[in-house]
N, C-alpha and C positions, 0 to 999 in steps of 0.2 A: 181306707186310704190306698189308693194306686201307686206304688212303689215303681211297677212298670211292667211288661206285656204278661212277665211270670209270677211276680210277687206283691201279693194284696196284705196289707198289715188291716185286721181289725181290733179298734180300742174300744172295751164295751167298759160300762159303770158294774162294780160288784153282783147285783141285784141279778142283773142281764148272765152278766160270765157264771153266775151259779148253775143257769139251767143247762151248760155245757158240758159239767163233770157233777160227779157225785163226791169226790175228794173237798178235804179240807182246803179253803183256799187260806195262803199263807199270811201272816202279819207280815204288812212289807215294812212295818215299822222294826220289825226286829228280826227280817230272813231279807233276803232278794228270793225276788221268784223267777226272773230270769233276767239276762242279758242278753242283748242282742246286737252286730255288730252288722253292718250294710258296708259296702263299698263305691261312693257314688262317687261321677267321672269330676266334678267339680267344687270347690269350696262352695260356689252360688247354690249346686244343689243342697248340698247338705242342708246350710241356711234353712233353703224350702222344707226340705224335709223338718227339720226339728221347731222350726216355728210352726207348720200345720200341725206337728203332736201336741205343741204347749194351745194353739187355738183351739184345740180337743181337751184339752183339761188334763193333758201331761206337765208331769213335775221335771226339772233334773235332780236327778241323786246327788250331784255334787257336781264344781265347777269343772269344767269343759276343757280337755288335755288337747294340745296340739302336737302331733308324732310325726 
């Protein structure tokens, strides 16, 4: 996913992201493995943004704060 001219997000399945590290990858059922926090110019973006991770087979962790 093109974030934009600097920053590429890739979402890979388990299987794939294994051949990346030799570490334990984490139960996300019972750790986070990370968070990550973007700063886009527009609500519209965002939108774009989090709806192309869920049409990749992204979950949300919990419901969605507005700040």
């Amino acid at each position: 996913m093109v974030i934009s001219d600097s920053i590429f997000v890739m979402l890979l399945v388990e299987g794939y992201f294994r051949t990346f590290t030799n570490k334990e990858i984490s139960d996300t059922s019972k750790s986070t493995e990370f968070i990550l926090a973007l700063s886009p110019d527009s609500r519209e973006q965002v939108d774009e943004i989090v709806n192309r991770a869920f049409a990749a087979g992204g979950q949300a962790s919990r419901c969605p704060t507005v700040r």
